[in-house]
Predicted model as a PDB file, atoms N, CA, C, CB and O in Angstrom, pLDDT in the B-factor column:
MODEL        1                                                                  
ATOM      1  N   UNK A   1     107.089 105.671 113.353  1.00 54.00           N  
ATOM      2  CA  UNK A   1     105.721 105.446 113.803  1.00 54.00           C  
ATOM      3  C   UNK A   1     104.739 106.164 112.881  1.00 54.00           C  
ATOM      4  CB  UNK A   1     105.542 105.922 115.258  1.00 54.00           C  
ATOM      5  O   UNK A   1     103.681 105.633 112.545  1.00 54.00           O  
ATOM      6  N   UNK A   2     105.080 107.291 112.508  1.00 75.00           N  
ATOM      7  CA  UNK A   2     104.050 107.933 111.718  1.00 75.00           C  
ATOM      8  C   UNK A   2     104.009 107.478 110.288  1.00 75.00           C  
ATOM      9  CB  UNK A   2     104.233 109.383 111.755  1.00 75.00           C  
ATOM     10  O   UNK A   2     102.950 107.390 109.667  1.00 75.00           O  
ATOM     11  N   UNK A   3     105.432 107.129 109.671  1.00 88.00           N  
ATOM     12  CA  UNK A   3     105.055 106.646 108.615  1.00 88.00           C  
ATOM     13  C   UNK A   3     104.808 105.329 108.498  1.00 88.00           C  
ATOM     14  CB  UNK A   3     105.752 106.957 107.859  1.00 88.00           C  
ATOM     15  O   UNK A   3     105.180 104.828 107.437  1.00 88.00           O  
ATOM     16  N   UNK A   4     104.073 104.333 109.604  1.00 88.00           N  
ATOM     17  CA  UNK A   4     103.312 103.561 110.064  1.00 88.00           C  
ATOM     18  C   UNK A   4     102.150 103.687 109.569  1.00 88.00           C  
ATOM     19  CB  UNK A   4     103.318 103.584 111.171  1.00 88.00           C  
ATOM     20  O   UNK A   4     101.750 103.311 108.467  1.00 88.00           O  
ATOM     21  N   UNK A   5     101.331 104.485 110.792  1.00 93.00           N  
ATOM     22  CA  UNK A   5     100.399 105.030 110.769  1.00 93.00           C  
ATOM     23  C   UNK A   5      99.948 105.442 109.017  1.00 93.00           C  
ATOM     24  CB  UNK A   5     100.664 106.062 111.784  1.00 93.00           C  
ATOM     25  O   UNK A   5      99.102 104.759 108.439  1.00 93.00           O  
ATOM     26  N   UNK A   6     100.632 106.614 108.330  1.00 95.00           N  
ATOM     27  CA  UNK A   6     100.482 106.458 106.817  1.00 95.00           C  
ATOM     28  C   UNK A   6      99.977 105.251 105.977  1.00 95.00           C  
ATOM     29  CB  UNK A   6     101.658 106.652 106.351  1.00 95.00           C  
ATOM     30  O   UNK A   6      98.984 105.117 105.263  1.00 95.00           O  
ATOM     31  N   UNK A   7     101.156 104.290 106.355  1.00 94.00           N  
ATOM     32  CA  UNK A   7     100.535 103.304 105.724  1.00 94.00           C  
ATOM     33  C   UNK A   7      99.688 101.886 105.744  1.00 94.00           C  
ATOM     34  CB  UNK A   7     101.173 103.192 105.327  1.00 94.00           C  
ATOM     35  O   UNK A   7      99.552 100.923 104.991  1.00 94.00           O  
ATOM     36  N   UNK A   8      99.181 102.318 107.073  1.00 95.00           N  
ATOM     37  CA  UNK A   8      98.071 101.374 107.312  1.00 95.00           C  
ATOM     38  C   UNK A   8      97.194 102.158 106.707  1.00 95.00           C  
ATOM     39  CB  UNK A   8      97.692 100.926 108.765  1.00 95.00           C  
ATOM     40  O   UNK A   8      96.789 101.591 105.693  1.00 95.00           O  
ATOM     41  N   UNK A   9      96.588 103.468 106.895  1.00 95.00           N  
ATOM     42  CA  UNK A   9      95.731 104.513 106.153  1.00 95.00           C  
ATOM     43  C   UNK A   9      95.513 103.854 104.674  1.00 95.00           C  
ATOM     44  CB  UNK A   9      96.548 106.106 106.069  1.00 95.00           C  
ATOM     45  O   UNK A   9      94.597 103.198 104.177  1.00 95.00           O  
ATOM     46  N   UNK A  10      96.640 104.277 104.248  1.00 96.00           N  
ATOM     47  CA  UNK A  10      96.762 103.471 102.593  1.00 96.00           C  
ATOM     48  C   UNK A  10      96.030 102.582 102.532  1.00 96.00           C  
ATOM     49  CB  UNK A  10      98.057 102.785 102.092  1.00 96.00           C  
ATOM     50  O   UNK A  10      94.898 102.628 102.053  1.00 96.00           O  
ATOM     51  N   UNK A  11      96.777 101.268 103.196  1.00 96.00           N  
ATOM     52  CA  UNK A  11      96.226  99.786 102.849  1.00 96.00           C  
ATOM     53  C   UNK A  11      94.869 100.040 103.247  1.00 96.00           C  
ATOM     54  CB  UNK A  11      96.938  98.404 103.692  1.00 96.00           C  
ATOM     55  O   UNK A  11      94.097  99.860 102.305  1.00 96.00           O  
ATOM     56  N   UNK A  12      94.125 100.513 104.663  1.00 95.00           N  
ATOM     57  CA  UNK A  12      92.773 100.511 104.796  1.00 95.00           C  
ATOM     58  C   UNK A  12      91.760 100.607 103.767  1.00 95.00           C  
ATOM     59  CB  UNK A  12      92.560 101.348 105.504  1.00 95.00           C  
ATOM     60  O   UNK A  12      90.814  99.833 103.618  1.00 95.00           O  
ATOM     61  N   UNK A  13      92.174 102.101 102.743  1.00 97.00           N  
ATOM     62  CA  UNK A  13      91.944 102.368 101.499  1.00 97.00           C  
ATOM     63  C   UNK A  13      92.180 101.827 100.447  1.00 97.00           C  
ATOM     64  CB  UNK A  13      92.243 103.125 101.326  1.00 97.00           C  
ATOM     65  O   UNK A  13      91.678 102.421  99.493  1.00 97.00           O  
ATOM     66  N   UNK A  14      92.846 100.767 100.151  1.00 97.00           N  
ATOM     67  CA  UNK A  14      92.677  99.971  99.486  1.00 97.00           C  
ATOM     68  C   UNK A  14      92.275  98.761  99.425  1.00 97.00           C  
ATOM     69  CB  UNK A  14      93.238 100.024  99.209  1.00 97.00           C  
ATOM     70  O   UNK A  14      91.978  98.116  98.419  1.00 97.00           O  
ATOM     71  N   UNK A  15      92.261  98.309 100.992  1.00 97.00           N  
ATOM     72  CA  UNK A  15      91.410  97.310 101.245  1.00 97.00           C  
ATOM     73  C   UNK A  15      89.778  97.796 100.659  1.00 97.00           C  
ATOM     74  CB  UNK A  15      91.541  97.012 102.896  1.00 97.00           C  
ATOM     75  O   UNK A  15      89.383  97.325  99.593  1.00 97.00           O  
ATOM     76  N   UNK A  16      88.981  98.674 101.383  1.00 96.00           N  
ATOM     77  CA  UNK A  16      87.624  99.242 100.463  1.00 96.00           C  
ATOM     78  C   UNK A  16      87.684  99.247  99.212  1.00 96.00           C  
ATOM     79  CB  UNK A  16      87.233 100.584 100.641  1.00 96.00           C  
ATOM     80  O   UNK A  16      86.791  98.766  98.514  1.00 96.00           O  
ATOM     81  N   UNK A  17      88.717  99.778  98.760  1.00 97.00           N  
ATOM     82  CA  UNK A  17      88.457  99.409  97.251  1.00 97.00           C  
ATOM     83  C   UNK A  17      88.799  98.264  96.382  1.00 97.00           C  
ATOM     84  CB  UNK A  17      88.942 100.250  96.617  1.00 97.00           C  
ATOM     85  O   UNK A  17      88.568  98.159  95.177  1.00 97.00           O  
ATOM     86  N   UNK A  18      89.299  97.543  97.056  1.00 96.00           N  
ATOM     87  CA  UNK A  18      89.182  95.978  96.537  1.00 96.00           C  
ATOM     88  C   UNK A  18      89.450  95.243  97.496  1.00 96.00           C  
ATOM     89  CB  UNK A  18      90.067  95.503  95.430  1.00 96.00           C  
ATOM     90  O   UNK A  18      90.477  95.365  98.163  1.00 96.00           O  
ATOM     91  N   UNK A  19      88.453  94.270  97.720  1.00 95.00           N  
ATOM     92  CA  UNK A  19      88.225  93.893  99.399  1.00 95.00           C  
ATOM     93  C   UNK A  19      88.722  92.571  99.021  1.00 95.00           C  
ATOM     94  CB  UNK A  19      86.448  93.958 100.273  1.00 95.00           C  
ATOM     95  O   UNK A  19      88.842  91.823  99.992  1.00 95.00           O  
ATOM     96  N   UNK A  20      89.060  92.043  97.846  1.00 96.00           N  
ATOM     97  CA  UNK A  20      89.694  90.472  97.772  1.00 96.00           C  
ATOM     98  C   UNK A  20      90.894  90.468  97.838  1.00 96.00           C  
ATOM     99  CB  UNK A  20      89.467  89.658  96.598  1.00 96.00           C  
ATOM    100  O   UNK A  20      91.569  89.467  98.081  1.00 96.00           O  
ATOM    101  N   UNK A  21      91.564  92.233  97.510  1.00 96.00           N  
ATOM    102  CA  UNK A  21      93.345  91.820  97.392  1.00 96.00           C  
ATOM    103  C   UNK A  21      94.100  91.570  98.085  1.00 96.00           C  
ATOM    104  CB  UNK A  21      94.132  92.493  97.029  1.00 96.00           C  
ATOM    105  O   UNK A  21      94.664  92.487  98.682  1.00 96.00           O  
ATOM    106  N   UNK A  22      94.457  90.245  98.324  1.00 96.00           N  
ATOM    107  CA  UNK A  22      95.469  89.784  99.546  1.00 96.00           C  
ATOM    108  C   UNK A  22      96.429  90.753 100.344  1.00 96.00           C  
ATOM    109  CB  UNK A  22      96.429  88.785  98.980  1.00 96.00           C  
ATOM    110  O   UNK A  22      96.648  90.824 101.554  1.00 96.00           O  
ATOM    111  N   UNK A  23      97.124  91.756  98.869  1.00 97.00           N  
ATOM    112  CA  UNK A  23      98.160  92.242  99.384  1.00 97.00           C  
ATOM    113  C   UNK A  23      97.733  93.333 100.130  1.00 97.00           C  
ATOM    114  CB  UNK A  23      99.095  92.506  98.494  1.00 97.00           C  
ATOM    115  O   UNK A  23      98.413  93.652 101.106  1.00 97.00           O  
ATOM    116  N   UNK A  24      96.580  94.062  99.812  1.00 97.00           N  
ATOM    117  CA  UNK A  24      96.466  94.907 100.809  1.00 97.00           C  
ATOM    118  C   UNK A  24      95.914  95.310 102.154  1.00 97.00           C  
ATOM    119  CB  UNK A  24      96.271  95.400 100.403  1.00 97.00           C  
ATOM    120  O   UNK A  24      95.769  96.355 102.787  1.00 97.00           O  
ATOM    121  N   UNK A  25      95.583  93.558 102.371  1.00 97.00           N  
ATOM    122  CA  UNK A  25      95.434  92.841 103.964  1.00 97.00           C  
ATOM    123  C   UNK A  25      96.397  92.848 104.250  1.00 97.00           C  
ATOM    124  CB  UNK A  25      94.955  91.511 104.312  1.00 97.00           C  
ATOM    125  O   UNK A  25      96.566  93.266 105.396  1.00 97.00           O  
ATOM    126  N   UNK A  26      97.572  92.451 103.530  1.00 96.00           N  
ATOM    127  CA  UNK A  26      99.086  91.967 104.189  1.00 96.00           C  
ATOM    128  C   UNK A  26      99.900  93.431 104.605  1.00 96.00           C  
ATOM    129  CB  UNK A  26     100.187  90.955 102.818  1.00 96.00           C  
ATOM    130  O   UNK A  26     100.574  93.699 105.599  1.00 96.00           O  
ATOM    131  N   UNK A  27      99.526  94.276 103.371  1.00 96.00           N  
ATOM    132  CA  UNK A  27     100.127  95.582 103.656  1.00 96.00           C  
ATOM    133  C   UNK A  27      99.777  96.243 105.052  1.00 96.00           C  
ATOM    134  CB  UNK A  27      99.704  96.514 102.564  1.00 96.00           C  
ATOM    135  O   UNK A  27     100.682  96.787 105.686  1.00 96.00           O  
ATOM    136  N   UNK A  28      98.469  96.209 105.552  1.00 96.00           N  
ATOM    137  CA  UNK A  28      97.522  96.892 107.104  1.00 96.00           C  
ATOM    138  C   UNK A  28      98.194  96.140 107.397  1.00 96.00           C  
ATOM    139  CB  UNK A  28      95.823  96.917 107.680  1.00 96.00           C  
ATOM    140  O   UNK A  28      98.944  97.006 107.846  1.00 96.00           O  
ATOM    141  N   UNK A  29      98.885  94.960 107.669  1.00 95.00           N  
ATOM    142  CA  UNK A  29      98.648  94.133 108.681  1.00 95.00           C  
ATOM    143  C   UNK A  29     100.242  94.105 108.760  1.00 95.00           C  
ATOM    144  CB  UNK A  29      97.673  92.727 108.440  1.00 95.00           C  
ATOM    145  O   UNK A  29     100.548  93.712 109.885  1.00 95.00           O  
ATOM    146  N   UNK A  30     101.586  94.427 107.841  1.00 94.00           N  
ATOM    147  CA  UNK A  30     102.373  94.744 108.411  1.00 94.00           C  
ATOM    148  C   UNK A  30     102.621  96.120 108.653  1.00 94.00           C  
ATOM    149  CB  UNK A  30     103.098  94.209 108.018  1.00 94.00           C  
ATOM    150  O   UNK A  30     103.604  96.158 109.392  1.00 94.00           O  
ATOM    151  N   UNK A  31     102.139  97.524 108.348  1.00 95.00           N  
ATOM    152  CA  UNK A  31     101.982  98.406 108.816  1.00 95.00           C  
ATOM    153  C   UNK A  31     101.903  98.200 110.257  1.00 95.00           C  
ATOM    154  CB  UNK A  31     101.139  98.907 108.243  1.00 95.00           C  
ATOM    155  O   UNK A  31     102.759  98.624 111.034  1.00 95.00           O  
ATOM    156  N   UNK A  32     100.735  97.461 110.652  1.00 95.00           N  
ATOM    157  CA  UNK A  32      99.865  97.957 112.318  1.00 95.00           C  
ATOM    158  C   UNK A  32     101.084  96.949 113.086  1.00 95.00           C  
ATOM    159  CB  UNK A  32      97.512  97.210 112.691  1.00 95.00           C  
ATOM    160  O   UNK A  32     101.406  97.450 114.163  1.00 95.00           O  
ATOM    161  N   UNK A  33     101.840  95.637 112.778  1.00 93.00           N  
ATOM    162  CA  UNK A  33     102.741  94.873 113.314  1.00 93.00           C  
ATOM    163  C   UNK A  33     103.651  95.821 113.485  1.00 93.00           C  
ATOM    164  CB  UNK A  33     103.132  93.733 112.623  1.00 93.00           C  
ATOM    165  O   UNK A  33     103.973  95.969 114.664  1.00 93.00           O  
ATOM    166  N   UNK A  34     104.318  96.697 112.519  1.00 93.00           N  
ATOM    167  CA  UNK A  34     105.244  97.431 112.709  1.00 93.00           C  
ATOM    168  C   UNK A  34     105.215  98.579 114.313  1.00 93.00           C  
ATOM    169  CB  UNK A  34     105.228  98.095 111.318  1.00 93.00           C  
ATOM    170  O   UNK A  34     106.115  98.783 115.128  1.00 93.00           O  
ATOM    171  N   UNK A  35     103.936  99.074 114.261  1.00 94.00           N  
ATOM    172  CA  UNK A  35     103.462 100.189 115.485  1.00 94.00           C  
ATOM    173  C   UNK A  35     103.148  99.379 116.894  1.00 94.00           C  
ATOM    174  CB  UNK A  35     101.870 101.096 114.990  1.00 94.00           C  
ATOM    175  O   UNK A  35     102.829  99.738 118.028  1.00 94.00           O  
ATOM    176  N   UNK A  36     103.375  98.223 116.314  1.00 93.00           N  
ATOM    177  CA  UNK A  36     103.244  96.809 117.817  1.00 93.00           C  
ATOM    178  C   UNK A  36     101.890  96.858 118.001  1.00 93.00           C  
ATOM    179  CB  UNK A  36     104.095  97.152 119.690  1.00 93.00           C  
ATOM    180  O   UNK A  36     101.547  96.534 119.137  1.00 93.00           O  
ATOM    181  N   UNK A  37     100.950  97.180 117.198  1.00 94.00           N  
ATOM    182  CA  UNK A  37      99.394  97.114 117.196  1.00 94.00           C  
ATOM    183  C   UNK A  37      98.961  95.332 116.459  1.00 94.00           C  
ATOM    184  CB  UNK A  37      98.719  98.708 115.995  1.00 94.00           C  
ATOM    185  O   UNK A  37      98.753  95.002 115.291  1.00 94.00           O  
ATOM    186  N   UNK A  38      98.963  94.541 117.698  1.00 94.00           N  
ATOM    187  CA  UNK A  38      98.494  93.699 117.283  1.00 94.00           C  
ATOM    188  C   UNK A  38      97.259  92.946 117.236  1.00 94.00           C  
ATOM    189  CB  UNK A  38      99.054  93.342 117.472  1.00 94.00           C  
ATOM    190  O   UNK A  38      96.954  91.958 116.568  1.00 94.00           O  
ATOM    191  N   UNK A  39      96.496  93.747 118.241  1.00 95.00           N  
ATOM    192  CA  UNK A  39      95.111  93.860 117.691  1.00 95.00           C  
ATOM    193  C   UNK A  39      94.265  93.952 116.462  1.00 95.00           C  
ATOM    194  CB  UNK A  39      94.833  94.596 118.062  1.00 95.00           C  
ATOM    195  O   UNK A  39      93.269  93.306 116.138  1.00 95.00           O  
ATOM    196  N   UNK A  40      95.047  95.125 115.728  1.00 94.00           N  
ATOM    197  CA  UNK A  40      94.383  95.521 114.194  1.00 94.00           C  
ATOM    198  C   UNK A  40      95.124  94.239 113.337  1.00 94.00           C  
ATOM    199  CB  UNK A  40      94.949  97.433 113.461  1.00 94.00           C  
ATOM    200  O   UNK A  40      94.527  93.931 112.306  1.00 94.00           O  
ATOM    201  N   UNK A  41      96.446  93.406 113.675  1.00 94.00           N  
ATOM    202  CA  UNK A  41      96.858  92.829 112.822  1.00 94.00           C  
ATOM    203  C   UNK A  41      95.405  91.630 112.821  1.00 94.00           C  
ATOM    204  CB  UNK A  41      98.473  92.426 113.113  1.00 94.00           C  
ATOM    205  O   UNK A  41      94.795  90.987 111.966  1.00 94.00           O  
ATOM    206  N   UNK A  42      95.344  91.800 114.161  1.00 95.00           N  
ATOM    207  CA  UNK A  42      94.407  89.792 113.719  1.00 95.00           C  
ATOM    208  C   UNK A  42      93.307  90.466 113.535  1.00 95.00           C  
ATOM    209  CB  UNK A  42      94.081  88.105 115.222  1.00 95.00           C  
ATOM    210  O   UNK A  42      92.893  89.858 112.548  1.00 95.00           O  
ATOM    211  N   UNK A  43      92.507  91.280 113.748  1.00 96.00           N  
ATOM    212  CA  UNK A  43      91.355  91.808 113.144  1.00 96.00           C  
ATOM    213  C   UNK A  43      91.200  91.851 111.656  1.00 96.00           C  
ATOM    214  CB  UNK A  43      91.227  93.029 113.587  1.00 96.00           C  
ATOM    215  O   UNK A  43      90.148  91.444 111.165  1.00 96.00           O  
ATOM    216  N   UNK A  44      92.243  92.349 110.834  1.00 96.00           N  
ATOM    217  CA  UNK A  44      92.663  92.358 109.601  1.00 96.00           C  
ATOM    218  C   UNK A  44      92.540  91.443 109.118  1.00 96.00           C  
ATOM    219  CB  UNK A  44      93.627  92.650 109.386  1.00 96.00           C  
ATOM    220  O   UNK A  44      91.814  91.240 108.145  1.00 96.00           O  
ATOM    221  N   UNK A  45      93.540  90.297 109.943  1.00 97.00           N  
ATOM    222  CA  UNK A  45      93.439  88.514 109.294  1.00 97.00           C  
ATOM    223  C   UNK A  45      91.881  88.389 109.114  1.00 97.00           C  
ATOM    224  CB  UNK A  45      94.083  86.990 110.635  1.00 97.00           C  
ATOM    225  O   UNK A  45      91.241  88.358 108.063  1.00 97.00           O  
ATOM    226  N   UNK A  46      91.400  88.322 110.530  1.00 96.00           N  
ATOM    227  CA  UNK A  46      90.290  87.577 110.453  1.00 96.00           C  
ATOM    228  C   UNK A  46      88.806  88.278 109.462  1.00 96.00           C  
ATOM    229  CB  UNK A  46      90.000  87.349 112.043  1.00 96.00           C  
ATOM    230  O   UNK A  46      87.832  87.605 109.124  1.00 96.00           O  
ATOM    231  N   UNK A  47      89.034  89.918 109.132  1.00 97.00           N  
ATOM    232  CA  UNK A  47      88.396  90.510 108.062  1.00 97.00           C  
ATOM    233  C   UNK A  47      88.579  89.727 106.654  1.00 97.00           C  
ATOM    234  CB  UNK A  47      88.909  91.908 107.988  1.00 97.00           C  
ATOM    235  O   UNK A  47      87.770  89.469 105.762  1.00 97.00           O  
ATOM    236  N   UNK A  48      90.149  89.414 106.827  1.00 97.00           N  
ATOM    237  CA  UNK A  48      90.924  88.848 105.364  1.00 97.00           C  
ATOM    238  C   UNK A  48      89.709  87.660 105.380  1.00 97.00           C  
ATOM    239  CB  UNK A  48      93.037  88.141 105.461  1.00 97.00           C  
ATOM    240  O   UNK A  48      88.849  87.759 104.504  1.00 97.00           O  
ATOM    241  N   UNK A  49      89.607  86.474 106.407  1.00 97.00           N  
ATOM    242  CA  UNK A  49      89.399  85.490 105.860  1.00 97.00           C  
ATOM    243  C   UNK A  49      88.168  84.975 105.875  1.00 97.00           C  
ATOM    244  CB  UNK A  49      90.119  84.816 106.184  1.00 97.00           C  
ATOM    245  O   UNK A  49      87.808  83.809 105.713  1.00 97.00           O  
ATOM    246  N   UNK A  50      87.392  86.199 106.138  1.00 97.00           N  
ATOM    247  CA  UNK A  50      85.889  85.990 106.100  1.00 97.00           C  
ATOM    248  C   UNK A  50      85.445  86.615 104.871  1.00 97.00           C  
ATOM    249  CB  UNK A  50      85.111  86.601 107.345  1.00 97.00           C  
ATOM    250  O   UNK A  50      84.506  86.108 104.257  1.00 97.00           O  
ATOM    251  N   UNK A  51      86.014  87.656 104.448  1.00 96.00           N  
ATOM    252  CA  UNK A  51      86.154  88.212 102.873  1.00 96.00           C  
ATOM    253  C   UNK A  51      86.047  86.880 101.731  1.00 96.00           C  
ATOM    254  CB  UNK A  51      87.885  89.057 102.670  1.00 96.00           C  
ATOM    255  O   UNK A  51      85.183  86.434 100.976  1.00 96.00           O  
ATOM    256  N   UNK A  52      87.969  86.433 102.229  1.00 97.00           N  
ATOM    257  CA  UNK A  52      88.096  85.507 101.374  1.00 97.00           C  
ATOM    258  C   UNK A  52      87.026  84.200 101.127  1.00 97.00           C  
ATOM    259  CB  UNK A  52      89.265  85.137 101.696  1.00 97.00           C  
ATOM    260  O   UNK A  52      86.916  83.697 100.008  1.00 97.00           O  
ATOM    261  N   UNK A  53      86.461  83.841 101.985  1.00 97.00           N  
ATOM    262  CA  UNK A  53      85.414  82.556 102.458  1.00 97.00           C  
ATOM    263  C   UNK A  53      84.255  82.883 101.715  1.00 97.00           C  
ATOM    264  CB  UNK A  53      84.980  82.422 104.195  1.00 97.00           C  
ATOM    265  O   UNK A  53      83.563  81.913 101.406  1.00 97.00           O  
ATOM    266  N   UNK A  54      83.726  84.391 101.219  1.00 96.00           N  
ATOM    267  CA  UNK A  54      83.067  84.225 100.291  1.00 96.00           C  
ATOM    268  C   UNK A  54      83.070  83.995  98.663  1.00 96.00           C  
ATOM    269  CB  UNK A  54      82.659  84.882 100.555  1.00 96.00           C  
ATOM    270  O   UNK A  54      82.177  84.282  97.866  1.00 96.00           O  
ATOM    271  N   UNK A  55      84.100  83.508  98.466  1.00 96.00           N  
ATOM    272  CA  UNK A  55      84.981  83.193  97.586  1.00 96.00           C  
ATOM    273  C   UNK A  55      84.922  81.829  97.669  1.00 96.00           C  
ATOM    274  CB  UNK A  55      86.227  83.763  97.753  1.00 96.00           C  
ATOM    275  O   UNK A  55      84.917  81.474  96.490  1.00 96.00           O  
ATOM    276  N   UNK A  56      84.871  80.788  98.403  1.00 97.00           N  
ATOM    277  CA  UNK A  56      85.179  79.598  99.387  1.00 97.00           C  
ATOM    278  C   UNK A  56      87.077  79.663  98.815  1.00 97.00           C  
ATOM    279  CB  UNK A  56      83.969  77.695  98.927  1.00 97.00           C  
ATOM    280  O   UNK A  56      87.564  78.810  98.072  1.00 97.00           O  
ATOM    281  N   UNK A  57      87.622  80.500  99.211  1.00 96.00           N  
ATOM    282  CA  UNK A  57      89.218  79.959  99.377  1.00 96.00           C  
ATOM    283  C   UNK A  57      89.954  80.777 100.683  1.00 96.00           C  
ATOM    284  CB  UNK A  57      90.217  80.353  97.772  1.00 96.00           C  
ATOM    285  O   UNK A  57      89.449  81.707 101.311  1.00 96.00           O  
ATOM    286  N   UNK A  58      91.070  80.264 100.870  1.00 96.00           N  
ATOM    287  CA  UNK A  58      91.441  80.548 101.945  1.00 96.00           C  
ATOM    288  C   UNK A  58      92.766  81.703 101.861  1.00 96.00           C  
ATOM    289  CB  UNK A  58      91.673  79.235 102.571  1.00 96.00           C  
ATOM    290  O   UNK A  58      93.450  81.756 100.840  1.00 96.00           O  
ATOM    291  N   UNK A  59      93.001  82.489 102.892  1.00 97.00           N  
ATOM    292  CA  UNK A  59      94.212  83.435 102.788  1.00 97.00           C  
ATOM    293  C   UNK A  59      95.586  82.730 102.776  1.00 97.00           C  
ATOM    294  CB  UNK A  59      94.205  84.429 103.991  1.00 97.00           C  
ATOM    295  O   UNK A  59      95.951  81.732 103.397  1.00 97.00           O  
ATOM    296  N   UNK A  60      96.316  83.593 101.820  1.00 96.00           N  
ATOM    297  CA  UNK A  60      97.755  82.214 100.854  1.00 96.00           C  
ATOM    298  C   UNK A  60      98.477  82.632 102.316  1.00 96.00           C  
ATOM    299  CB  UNK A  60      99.122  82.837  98.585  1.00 96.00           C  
ATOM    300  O   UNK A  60      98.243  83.394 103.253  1.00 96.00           O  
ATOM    301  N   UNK A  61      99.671  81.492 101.856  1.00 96.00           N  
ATOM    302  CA  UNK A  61     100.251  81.189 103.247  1.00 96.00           C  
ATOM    303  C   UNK A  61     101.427  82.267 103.922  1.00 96.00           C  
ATOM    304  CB  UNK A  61     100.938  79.708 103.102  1.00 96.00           C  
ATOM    305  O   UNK A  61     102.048  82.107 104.973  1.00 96.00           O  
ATOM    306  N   UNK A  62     101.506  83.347 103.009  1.00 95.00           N  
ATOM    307  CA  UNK A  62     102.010  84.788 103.441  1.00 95.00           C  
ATOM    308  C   UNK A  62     101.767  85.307 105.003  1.00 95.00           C  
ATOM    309  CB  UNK A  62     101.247  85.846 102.484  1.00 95.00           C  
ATOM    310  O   UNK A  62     102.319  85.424 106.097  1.00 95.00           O  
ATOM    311  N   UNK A  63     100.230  85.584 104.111  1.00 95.00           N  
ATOM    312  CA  UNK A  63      99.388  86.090 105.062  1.00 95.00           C  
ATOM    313  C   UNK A  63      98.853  85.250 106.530  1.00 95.00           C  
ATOM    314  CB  UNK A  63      98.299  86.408 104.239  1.00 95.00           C  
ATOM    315  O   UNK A  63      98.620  85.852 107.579  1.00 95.00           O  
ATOM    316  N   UNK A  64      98.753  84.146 106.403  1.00 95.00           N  
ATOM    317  CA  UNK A  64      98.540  82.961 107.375  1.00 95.00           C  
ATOM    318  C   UNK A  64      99.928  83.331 108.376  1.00 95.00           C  
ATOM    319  CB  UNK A  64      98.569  81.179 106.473  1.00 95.00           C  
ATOM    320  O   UNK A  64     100.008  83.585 109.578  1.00 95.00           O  
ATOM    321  N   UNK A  65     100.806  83.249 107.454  1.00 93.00           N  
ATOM    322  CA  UNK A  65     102.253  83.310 108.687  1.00 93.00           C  
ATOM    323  C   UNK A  65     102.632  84.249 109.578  1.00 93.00           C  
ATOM    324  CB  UNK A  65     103.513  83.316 108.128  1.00 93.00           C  
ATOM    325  O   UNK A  65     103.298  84.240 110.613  1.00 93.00           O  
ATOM    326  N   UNK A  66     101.843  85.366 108.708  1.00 89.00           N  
ATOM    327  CA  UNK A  66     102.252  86.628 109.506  1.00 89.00           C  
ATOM    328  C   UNK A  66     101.213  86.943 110.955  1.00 89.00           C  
ATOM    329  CB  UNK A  66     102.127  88.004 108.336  1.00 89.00           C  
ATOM    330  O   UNK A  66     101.310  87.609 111.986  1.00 89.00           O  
ATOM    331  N   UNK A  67     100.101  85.937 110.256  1.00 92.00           N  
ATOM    332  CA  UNK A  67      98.605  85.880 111.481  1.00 92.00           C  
ATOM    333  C   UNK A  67      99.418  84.784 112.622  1.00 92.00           C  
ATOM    334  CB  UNK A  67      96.573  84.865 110.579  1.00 92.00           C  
ATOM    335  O   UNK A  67      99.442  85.077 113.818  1.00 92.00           O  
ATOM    336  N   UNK A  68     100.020  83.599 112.138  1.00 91.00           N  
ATOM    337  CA  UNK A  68     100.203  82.770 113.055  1.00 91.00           C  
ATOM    338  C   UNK A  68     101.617  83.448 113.927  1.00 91.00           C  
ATOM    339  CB  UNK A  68     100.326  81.270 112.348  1.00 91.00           C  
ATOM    340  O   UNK A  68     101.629  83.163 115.124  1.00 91.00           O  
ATOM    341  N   UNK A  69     102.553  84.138 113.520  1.00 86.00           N  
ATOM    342  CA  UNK A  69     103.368  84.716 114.109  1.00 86.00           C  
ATOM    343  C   UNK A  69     102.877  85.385 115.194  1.00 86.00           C  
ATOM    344  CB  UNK A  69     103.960  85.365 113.375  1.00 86.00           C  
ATOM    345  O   UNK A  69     103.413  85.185 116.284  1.00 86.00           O  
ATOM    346  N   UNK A  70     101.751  86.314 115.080  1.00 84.00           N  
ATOM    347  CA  UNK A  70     101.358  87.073 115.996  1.00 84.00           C  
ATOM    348  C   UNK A  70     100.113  86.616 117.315  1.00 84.00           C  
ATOM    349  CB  UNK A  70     100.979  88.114 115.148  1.00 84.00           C  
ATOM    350  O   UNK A  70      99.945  86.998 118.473  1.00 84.00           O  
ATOM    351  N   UNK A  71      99.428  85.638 116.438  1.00 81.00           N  
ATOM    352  CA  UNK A  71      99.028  85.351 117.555  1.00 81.00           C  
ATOM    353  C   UNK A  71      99.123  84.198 118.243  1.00 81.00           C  
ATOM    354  CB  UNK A  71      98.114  85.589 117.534  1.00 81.00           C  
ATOM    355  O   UNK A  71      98.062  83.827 118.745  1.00 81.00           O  
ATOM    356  N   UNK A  72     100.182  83.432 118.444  1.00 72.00           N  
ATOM    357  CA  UNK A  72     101.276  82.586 118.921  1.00 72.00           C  
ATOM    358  C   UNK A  72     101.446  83.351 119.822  1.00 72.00           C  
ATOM    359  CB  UNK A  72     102.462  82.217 118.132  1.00 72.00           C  
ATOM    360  O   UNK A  72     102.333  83.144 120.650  1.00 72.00           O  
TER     361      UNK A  72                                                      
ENDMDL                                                                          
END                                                                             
């Protein structure tokens, strides 16, 4: 659990510092899945894909699966 916690921290921090990189949406978002926090996972998604939308493209299908897994 704690080294959970660690590494959602991480990814958070690297989400701020580069707010387009897929992977480090995917990273928070299996961190917080791991702690059964699935709240922060779809919050994350849905940060991911309003990020991404200013871009006009959409989050690759990684990240989509791991959103549709959870909130299924």
């Amino acid at each position: 659990m704690h080294n959970g916690k660690k590494a959602a921290e991480a990814a958070e921090r690297a989400m701020l510092h580069s707010p387009y990189e897929e992977e480090a949406y995917r990273c928070a978002m299996q961190a917080y899945l791991s702690m059964g926090n699935h709240d922060h996972v779809l919050r994350i998604y849905r940060d991911l894909e309003e990020r991404l939308s200013e871009l006009h493209i959409r989050p690759s299908s990684v990240n989509t699966r791991l959103y549709e897994q959870i909130k299924a």
